[in-house]
C-alpha positions as CSV (number, residue, x, y, z in Angstrom):
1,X,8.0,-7.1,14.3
2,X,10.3,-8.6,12.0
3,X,9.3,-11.0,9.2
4,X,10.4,-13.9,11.4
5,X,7.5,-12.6,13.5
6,X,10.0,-12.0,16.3
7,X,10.3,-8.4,18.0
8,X,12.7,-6.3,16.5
9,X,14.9,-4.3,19.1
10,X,15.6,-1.2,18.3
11,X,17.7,1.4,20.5
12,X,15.4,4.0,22.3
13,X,16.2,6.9,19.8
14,X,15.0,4.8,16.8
15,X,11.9,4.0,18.6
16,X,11.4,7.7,19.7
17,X,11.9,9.2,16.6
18,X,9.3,7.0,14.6
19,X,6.9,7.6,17.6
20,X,7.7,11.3,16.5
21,X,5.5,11.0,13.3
22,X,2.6,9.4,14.8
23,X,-0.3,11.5,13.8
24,X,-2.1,12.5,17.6
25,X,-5.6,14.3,17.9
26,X,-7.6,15.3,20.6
27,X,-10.9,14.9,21.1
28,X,-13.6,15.5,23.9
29,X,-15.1,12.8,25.5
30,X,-18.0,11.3,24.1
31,X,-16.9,13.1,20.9
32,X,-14.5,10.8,19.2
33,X,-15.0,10.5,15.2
34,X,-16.6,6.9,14.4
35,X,-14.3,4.1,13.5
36,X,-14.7,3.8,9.4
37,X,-11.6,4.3,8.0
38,X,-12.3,3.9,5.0
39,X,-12.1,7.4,3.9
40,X,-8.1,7.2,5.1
41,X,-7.6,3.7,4.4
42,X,-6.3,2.5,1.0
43,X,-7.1,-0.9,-0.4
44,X,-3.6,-1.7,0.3
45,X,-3.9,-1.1,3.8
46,X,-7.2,-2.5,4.2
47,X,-5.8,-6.1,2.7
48,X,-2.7,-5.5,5.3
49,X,-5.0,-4.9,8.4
50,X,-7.8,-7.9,7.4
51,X,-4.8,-10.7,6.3
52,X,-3.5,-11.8,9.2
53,X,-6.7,-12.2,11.1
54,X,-8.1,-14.3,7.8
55,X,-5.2,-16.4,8.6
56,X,-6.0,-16.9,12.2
57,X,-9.8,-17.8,11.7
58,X,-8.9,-20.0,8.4
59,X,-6.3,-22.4,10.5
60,X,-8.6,-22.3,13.6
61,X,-11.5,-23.4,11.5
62,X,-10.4,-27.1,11.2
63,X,-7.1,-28.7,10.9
64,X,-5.8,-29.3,7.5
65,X,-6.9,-33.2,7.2
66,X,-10.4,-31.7,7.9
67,X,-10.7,-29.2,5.4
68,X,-13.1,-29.4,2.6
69,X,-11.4,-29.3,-0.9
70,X,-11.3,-26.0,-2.5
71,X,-13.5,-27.9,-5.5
72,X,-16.1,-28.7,-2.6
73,X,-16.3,-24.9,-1.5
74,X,-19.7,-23.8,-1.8
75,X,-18.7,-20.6,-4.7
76,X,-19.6,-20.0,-7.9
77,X,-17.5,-18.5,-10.8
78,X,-19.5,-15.8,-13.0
79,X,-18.5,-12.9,-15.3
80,X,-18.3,-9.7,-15.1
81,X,-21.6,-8.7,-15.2
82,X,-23.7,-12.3,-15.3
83,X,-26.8,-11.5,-13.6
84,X,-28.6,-15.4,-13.3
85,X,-28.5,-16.8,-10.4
86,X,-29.8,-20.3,-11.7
């Protein structure tokens, strides 16, 4: 996808060669690893993976008019550290 969010179209040899360096394993049945990644995830990729769908479920929530006020949010601001919950 492009950043318009349209398909990009590539030519068949561009696609197959960046298939090339897809990483493939091969696993028995029933003995596939878990799905945590976070041991081979970075931060990065984590924030890349999660941002779109925060996007979706924040503008499916309730349309714009609707939305509470960020200063109505129920959060709290505390240091580094601050342990009170009062």
């Amino acid at each position: 996808m492009s950043a318009t969010g349209l398909p990009v179209q590539d030519s068949k040899d561009e696609r197959r060669n960046r298939r090339a360096s897809w990483p493939v394993r091969r696993f028995r049945l029933g003995e596939e690893p878990g799905e945590d990644l976070s041991s081979t995830t970075s931060a990065e990729e984590c924030l890349a993976m999660m941002w779109p769908l925060a996007l979706d479920a924040f503008s499916m929530a309730a349309p714009a008019s609707d939305r509470a006020s960020r200063a109505l949010w129920p959060v709290r601001i505390r240091a580094l550290g601050q342990t009170d919950f009062d």
